[in-house]
N, CA, C and O atoms as a DFTB+ gen file, in Angstrom:
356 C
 N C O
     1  1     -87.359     101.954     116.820
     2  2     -88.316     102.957     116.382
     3  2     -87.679     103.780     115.270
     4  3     -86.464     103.975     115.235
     5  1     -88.531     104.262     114.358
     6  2     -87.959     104.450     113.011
     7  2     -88.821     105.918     112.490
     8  3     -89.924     105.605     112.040
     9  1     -88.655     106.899     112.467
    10  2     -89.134     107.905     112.361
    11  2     -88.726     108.897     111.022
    12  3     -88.272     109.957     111.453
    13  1     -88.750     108.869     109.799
    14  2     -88.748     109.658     109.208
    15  2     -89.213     110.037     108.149
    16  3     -89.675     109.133     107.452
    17  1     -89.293     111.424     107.602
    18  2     -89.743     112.847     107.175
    19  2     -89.605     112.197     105.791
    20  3     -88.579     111.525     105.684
    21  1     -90.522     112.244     104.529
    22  2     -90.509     112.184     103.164
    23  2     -91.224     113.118     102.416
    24  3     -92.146     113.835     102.803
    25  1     -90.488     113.017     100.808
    26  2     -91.371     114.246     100.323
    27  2     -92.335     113.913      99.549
    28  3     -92.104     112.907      98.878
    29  1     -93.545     114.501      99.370
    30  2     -94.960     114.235      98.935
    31  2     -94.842     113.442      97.651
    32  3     -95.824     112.901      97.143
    33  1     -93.363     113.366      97.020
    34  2     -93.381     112.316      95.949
    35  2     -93.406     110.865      96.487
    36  3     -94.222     110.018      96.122
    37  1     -92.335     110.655      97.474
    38  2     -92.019     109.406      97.826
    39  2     -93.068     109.107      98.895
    40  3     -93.143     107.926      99.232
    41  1     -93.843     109.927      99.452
    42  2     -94.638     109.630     100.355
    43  2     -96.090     108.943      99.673
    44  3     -96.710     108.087     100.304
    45  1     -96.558     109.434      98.288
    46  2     -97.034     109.238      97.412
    47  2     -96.899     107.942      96.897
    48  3     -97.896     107.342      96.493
    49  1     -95.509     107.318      96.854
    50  2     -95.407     106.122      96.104
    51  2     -95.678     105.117      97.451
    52  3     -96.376     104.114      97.601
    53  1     -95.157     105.562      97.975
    54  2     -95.284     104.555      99.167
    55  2     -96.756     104.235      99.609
    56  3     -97.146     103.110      99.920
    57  1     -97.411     105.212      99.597
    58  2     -98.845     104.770      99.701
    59  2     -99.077     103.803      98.752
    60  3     -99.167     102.649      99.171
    61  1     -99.198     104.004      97.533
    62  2     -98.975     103.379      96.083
    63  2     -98.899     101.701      96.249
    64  3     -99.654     100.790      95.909
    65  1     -97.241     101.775      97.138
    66  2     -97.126     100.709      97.330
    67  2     -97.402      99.801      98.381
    68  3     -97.017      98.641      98.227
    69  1     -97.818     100.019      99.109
    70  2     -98.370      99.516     100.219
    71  2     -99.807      99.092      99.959
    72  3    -100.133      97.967     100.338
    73  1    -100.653      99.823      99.389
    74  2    -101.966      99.480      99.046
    75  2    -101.873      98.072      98.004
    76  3    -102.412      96.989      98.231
    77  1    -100.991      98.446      96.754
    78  2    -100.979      97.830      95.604
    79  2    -100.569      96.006      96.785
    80  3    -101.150      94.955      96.515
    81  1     -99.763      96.087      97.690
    82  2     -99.386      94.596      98.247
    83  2     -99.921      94.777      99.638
    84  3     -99.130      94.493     100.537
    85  1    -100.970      95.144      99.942
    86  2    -101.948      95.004     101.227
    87  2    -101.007      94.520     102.039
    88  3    -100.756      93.326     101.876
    89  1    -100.183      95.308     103.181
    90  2     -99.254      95.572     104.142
    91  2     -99.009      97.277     104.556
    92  3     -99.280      98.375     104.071
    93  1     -98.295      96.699     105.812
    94  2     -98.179      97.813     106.657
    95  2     -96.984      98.399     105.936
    96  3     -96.489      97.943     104.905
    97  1     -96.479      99.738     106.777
    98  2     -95.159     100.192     106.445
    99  2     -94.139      99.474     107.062
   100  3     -93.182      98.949     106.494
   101  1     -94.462      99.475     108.603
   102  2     -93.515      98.248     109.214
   103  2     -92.985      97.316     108.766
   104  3     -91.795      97.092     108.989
   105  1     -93.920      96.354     107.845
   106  2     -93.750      95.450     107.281
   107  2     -93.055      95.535     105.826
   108  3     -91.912      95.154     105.574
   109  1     -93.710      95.945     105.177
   110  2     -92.624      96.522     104.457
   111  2     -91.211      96.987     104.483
   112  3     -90.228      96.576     103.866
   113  1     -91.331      97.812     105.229
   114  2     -89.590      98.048     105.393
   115  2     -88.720      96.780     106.427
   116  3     -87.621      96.229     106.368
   117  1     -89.740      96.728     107.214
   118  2     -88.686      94.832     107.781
   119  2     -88.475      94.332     106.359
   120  3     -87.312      94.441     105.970
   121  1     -89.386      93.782     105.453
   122  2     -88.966      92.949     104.160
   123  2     -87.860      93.463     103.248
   124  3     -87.083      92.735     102.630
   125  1     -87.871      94.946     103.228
   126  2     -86.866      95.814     102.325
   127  2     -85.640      95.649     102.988
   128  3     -84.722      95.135     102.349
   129  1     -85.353      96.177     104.796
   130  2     -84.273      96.199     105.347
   131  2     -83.601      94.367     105.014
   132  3     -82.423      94.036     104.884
   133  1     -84.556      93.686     104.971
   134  2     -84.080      91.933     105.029
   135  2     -83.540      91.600     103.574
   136  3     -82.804      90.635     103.368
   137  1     -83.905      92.359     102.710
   138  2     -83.771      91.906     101.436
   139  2     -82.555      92.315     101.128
   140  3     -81.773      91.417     100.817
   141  1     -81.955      93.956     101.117
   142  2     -80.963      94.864     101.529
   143  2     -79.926      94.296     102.323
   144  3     -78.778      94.727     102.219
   145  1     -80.266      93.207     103.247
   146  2     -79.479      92.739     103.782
   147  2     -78.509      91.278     103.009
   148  3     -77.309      91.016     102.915
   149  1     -79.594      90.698     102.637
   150  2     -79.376      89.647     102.026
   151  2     -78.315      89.670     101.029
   152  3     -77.234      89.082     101.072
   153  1     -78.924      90.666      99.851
   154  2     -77.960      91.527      98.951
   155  2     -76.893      91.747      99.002
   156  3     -76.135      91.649      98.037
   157  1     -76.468      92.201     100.469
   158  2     -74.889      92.306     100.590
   159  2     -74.407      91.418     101.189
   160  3     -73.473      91.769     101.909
   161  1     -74.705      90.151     101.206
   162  2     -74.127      89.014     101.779
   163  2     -73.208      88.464     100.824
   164  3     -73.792      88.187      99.776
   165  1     -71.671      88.143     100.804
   166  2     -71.978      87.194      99.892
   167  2     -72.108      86.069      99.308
   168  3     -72.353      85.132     100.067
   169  1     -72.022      85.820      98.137
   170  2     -73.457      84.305      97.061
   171  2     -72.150      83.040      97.783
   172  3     -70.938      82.841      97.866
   173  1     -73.385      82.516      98.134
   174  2     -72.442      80.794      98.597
   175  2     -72.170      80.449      96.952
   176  3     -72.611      80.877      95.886
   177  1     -71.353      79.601      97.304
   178  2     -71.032      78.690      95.738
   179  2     -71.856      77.927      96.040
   180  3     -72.505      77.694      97.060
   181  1     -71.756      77.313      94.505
   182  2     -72.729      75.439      93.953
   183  2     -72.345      75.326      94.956
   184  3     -73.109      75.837      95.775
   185  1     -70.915      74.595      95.663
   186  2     -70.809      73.662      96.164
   187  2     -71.187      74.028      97.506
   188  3     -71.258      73.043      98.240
   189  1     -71.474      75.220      98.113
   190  2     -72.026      75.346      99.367
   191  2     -73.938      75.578      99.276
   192  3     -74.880      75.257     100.000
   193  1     -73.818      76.135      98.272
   194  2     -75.497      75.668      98.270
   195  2     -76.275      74.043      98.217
   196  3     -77.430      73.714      98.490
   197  1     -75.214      73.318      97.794
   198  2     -75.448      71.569      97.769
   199  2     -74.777      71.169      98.903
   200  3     -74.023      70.202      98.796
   201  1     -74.905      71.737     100.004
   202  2     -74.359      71.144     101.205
   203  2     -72.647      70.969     101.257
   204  3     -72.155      70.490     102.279
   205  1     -72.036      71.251     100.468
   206  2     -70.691      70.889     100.670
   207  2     -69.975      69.973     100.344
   208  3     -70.640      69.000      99.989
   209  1     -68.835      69.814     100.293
   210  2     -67.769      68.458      99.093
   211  2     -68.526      67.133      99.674
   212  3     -68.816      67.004     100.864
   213  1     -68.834      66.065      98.551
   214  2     -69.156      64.904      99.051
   215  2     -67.800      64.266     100.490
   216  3     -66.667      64.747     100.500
   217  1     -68.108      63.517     101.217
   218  2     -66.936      63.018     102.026
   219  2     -66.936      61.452     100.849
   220  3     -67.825      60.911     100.191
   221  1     -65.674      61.209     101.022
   222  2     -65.169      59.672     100.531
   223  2     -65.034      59.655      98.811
   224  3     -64.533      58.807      98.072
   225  1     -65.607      60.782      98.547
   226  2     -65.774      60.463      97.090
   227  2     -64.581      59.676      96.191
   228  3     -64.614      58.632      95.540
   229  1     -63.302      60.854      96.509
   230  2     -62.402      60.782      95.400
   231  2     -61.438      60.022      96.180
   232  3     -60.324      59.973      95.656
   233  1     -61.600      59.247      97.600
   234  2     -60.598      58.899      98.219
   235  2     -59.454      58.041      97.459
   236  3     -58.258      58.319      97.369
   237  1     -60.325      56.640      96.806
   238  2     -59.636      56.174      95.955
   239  2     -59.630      56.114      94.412
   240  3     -59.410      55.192      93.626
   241  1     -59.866      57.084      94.294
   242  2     -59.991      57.886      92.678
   243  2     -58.343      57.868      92.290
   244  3     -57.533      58.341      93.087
   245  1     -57.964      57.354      91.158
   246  2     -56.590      57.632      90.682
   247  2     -56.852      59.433      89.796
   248  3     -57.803      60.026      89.288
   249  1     -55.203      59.749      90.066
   250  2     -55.013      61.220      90.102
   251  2     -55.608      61.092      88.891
   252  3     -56.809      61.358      88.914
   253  1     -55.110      60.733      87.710
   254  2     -55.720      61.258      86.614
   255  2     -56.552      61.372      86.059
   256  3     -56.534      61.828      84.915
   257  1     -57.747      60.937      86.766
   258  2     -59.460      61.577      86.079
   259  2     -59.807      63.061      85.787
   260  3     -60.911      63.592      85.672
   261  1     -58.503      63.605      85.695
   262  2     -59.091      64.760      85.352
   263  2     -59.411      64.823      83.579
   264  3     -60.347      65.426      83.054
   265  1     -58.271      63.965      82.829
   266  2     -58.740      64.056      81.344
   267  2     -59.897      63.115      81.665
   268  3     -60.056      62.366      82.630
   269  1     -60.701      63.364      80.548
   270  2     -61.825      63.204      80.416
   271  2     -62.043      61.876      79.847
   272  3     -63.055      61.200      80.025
   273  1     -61.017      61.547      79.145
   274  2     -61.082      60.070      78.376
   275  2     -61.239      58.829      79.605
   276  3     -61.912      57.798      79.586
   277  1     -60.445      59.314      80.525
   278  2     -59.976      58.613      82.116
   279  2     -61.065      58.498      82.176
   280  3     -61.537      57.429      81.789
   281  1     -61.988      59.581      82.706
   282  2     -63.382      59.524      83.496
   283  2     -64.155      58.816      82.900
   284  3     -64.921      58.040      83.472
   285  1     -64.093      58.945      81.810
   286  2     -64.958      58.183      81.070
   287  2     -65.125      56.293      81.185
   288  3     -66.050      55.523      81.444
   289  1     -63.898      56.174      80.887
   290  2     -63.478      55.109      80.997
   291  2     -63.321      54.442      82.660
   292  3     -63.294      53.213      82.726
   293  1     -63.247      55.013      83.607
   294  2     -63.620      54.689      84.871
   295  2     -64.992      54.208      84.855
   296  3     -65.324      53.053      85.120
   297  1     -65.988      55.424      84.440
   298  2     -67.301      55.459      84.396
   299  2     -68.141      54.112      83.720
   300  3     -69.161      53.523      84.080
   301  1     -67.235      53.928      82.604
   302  2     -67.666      53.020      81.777
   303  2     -67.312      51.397      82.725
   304  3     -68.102      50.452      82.747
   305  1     -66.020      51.421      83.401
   306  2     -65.796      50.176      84.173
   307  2     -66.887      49.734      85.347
   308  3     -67.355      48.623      85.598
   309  1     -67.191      51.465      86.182
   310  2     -67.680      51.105      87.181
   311  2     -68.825      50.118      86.818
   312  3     -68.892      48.986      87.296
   313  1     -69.834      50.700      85.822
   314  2     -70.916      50.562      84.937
   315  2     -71.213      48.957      85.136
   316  3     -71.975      48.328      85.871
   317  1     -70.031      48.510      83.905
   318  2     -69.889      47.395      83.891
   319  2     -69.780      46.166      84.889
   320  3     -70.104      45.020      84.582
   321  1     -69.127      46.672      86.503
   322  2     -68.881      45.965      87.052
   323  2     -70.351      46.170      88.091
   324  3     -70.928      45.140      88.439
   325  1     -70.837      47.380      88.497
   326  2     -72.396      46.872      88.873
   327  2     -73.276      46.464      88.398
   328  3     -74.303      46.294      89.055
   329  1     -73.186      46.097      86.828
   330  2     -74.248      45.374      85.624
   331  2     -74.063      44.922      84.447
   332  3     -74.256      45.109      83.245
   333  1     -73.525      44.119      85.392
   334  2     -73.170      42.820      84.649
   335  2     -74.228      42.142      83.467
   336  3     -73.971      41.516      82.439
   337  1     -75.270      42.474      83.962
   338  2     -75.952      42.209      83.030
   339  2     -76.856      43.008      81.893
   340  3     -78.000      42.845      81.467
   341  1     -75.825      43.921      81.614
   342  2     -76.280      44.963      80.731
   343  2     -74.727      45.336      79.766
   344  3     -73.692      45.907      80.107
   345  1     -75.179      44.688      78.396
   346  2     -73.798      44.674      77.216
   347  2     -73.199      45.841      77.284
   348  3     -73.497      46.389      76.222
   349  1     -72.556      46.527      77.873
   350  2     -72.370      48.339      77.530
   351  2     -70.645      47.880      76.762
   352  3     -69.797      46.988      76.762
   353  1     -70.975      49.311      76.148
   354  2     -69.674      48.797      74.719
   355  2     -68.057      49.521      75.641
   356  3     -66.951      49.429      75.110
């Protein structure tokens, strides 16, 4: 139970706003307290908003794909070796 005292400004807007999005006060402030809440949570990363590290990915990945020429050139093998029938340079 939630009981309190405002002044004829904020009491004012609040009407305001409540009318303007057809809802209660209850409701409203559940959505405000939830939102408020949310706010101070904090932000998952990419990789936890996409569910989390692939499993198996990099198991047999050689270390050095990190330069880019590597990756590439991995990329370009894998390519080749699932399509075979497609000339890739």
């Amino acid at each position: 139970m939630l009981n309190i005292q405002l002044d004829p400004e904020t009491e004012a807007r609040l009407v305001e706003i409540l009318a303007w999005e057809k809802t209660t006060s209850d409701e409203l402030i559940k959505r405000l307290v939830q939102e408020r809440w949310l706010s101070l949570q904090p932000r998952k990363t990419i990789v936890e908003r996409r569910g989390g590290h692939p499993e198996h990915l990099l198991e047999d990945a050689s270390p050095d794909l990190s330069e880019r020429a590597n990756r590439k050139k991995a990329i370009a093998d894998y390519l080749k070796k699932k399509h075979p029938q497609y000339d890739l340079p």
